[in-house]
Steps between C-alpha positions, in 0.01 A plus 500: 500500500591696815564877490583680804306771668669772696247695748465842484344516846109663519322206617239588792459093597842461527685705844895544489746737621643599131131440314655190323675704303760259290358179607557219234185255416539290203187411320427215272296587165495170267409726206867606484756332326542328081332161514906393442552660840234313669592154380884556635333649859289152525789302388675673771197427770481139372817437557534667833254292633601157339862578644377660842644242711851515339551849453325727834538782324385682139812637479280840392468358199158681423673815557771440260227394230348789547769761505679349205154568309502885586886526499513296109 
């Protein structure tokens, strides 16, 4: 699943006028998530791709997945 990472600035490698402070990364970890939750995320990858020349778009369905999990 994908969980979002907000910077709380600090980094030496990394050179900006506010330290990063706030910026938004989001960052996959596949240990997340009910096996029930994976199998509807593939379903939802499989049939993004098999319909990727109908439909350009996801429609942020992946999104919605997820925040109905944390939001039910």
């Amino acid at each position: 699943m994908w969980r979002l990472k907000t910077a709380e600035g600090g980094n030496p490698w990394l050179r900006t006028l506010n330290n990063n402070v706030g910026r938004q990364v989001w960052e996959f970890n596949p240990e997340l998530g009910s096996p029930d939750e994976k199998m509807e995320i593939d379903k939802a990858h499989r049939d993004f791709y098999n319909n990727q020349f109908e439909k350009k778009h996801s429609a942020d369905l992946l999104m919605r997945i997820q925040v109905s999990m944390f939001n039910g």
